[in-house]
C-alpha positions in Angstrom: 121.1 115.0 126.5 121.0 118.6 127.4 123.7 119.4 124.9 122.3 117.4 122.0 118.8 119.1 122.5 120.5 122.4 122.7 122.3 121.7 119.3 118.5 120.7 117.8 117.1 123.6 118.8 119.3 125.9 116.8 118.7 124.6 113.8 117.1 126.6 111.3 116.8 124.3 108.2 116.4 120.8 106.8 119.7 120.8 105.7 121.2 121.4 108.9 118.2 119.0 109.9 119.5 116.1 107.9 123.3 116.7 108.7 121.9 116.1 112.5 120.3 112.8 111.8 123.2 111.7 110.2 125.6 112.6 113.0 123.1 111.0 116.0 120.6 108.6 114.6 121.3 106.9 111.5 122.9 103.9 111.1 126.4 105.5 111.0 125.5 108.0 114.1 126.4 108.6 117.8 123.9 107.0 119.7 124.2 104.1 117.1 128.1 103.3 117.8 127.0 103.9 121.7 124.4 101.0 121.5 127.1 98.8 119.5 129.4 99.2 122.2 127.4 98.1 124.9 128.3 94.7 123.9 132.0 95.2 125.4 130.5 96.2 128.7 129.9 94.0 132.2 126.7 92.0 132.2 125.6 93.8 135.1 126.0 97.3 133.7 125.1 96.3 130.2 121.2 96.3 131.1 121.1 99.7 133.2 123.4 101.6 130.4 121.3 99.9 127.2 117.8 101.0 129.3 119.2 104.4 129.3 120.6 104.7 126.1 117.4 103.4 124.7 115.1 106.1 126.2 117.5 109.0 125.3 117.2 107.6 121.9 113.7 107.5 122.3 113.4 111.2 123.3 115.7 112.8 121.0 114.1 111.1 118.2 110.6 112.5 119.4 112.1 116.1 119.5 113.9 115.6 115.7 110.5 114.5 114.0 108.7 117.6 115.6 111.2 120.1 115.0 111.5 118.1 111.5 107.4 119.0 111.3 108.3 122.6 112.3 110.8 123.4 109.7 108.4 121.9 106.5 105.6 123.9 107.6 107.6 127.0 107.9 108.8 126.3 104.7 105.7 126.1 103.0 104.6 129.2 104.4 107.7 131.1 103.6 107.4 130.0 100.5 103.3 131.1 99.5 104.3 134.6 101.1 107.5 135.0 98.9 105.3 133.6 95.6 102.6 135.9 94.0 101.2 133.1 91.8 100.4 131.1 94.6 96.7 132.1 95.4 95.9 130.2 98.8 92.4 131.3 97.9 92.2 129.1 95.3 89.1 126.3 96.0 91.2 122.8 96.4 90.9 120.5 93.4 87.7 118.1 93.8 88.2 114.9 94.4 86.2 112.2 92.3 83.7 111.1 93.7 82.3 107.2 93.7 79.0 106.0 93.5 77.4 102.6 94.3 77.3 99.9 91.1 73.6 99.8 89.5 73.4 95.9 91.2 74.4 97.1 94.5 71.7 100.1 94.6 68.7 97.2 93.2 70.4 94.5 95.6 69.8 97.2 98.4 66.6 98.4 97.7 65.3 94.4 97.5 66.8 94.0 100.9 65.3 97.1 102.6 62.0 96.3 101.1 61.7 92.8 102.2 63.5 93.6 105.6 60.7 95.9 106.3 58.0 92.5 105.4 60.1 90.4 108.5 62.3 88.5 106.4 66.0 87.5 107.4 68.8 88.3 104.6 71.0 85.4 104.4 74.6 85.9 102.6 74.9 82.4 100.4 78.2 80.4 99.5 79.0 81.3 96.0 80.6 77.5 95.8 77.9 74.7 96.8 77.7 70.9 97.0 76.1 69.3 94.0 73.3 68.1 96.9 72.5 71.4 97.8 71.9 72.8 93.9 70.6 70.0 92.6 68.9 67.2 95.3 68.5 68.9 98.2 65.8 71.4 95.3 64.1 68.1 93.8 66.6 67.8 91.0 67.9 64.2 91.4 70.7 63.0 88.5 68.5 61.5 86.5 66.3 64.4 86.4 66.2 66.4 82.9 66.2 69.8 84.5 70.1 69.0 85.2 70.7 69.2 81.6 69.7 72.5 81.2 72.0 74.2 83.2 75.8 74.3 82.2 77.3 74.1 85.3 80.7 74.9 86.8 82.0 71.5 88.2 84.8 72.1 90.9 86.1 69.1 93.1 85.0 66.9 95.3 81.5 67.0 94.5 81.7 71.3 94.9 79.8 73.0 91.8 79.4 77.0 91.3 75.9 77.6 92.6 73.5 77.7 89.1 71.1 79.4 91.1 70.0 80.8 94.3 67.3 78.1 95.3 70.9 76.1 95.9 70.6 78.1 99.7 67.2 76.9 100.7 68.3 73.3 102.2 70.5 75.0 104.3 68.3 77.5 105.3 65.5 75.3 106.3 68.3 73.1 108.4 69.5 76.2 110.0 66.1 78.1 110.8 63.7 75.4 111.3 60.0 74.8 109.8 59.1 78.8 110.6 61.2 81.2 108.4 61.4 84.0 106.0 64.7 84.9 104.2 65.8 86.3 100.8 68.7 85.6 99.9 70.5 87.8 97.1 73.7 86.4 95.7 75.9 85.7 92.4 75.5 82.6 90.4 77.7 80.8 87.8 76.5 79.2 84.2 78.7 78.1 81.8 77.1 79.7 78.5 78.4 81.5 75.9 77.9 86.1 76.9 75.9 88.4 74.8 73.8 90.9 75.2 71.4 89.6 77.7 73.6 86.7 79.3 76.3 86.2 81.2 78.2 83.8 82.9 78.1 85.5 86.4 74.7 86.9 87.2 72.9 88.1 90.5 70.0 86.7 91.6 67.3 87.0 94.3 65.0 84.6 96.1 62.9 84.4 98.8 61.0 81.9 100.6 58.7 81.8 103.8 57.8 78.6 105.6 55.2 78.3 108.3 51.4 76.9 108.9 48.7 78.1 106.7 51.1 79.8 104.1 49.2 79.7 100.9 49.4 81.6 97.4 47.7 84.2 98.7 50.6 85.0 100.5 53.0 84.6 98.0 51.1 86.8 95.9 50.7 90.1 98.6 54.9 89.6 99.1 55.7 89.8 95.6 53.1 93.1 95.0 54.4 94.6 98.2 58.1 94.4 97.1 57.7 95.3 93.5 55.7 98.2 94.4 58.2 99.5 96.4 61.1 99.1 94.1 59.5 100.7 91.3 57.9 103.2 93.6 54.0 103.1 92.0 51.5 100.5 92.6 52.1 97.2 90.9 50.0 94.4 90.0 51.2 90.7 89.7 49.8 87.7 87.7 50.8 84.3 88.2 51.0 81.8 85.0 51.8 78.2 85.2 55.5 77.5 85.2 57.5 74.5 86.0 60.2 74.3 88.2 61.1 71.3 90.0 61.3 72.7 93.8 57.9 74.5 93.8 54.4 71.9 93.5 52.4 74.2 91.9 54.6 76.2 90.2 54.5 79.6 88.1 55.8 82.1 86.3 55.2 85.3 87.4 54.7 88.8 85.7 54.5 92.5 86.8 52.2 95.1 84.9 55.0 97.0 83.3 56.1 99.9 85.5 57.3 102.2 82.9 54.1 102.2 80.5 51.6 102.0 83.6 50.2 98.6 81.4 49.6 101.0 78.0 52.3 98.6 76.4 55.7 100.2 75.7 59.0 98.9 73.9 60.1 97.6 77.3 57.3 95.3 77.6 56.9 95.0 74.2 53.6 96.8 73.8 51.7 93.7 76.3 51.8 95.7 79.2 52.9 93.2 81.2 57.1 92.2 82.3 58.3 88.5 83.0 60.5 88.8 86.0 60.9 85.2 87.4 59.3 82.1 88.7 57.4 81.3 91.9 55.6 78.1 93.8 55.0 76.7 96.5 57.8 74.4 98.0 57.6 70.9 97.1 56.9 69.0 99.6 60.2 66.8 98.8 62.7 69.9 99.2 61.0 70.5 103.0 61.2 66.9 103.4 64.8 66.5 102.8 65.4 69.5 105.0 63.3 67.9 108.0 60.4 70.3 107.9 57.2 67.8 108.1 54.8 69.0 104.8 51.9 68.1 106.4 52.3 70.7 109.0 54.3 73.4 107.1 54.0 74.7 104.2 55.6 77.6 101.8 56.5 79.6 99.3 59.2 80.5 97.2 60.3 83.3 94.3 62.9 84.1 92.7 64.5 86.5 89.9 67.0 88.4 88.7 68.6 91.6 90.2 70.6 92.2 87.1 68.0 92.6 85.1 66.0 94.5 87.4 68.8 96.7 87.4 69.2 97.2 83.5 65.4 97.9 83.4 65.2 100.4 86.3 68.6 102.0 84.4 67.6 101.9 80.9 70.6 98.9 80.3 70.4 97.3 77.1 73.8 95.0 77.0 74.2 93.2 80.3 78.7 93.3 79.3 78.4 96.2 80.2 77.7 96.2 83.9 80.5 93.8 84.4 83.0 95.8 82.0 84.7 98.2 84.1 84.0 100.7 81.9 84.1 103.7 84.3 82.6 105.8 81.6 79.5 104.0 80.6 79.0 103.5 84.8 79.5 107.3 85.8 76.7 108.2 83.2 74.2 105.7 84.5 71.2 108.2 86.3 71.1 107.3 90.0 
């Protein structure tokens, strides 16, 4: 050991280096053959001499990396003193840096915003049974709402979830009769893409469940949240909507945020902005999950976080969120 460690230390190169690693520890070297030929030694010495072998092995190779480490960064500093055009005062090259995707920075902002009302964020199942999107939300297979979504059928009774309300069943199951959640997530339609559709989409919806929730509520949540994603006051108005898990249902609209209600081209000069639809639960949806609707009540919203994120980033083609086009995404205004 002692003469092998003498022989490492006067080394002065990587060539030498190599020629070294060659001679003890590659496949070909010393302490190799010496650990093949343990096999033609007596069982009882066999273990003692391979234990030994092994940790001489062990130390040598410990002592080649660092004198390996030694000689590479001598080289490189041989090498800046002997070279005039290397300027070691040179800033390093910046690296690129990322940013979060427009739907990740809205999706966040929802979630802080409602975190800060109480409610629970619940990560849903992208793939869902057709109970949970369709019966489990008062949409029964005879029921004409069915019709109007394409949906993605997978097997055995799995679909891609149409829409977010698909989570509320298990939610209800999960949390009991007392509950508020949102629960962002992607959803699946099998439509033809332009410039304001897509086949994959994010969506938001929250509910709350309790005693003595009324519209009143419903109405302070959605004012609250809005206000603070657009970051000025906001007013909400409530039109009559169907939708067949919410008994009375609406649509819902927010006095536009970038005209201050004037009318502008985003709201198209009414100075108001459709952003989704809203309710209170029907009573059959808290039925099926076991919540008694003659003690509980609730209510629900919903909408869509990509297009609150193509309005809050001036967006006018939906493709292009989803086309990789690094580009378009690096000149988006954060």
């Amino acid at each position: 050991m002692d003469d092998i460690e003498k022989e490492l230390e006067q080394i002065q190169n990587e060539s030498d280096l190599a020629v070294f690693h060659k001679n003890y520890l590659s496949k070909t070297g010393k302490l190799t053959m010496m650990m093949s030929d343990l096999k033609n030694m007596l069982p009882e010495q066999r273990a003692e001499a391979g234990k030994r072998l092994n940790e001489l092995k062990r130390k040598i190779e410990v002592k080649f990396f660092q004198k390996q480490a030694t000689l590479r960064a001598k080289a490189v500093n041989d090498k800046l003193k002997q070279d005039p055009l290397i300027d070691i005062t040179i800033p390093a090259i910046n690296q690129p840096q990322g940013s979060l995707h427009p739907i990740t920075l809205m999706t966040r902002r929802v979630v802080d915003i409602c975190r800060s009302m109480g409610f629970l964020v619940v990560d849903g199942n992208e793939v869902v049974t057709e109970f949970e999107n369709f019966d489990a939300v008062n949409i029964p297979s005879d029921h004409p709402a069915r019709d109007m979504q394409d949906t993605f059928w997978l097997t055995n009774g799995k679909v891609l979830k149409t829409q977010t309300s698909a989570m509320q069943h298990a939610i209800l199951k999960k949390y009991g009769p007392v509950v508020s959640a949102i629960f962002p997530g992607r959803c699946y339609r099998n439509e033809a893409t332009d410039a304001s559709h897509e086949f994959a989409f994010f969506q938001c919806e929250g509910m709350m469940v309790g005693k003595d929730i009324s519209i009143a509520n419903l109405i302070y949540v959605l004012k609250t949240l809005l206000s603070g994603v657009y970051g000025k006051e906001i007013n909400v108005r409530l039109r009559p909507g169907f939708f067949p898990f919410v008994e009375p249902g609406f649509e819902y609209d927010a006095s536009c945020p970038f005209c201050g209600g004037k009318g502008c081209s985003v709201c198209k000069h009414s100075g108001w902005i459709e952003l989704g639809g809203c309710g209170m639960i029907h009573s059959n949806v808290l039925q099926m999950a076991g919540v008694d609707p003659h003690q509980y009540q609730g209510f629900a919203f919903g909408f869509g976080l990509t297009r609150l994120a193509m309005m809050q980033y001036a967006i006018n083609d939906v493709r292009l969120l989803n086309s990789g086009n690094l580009e378009f995404l690096r000149g988006i205004k954060r």
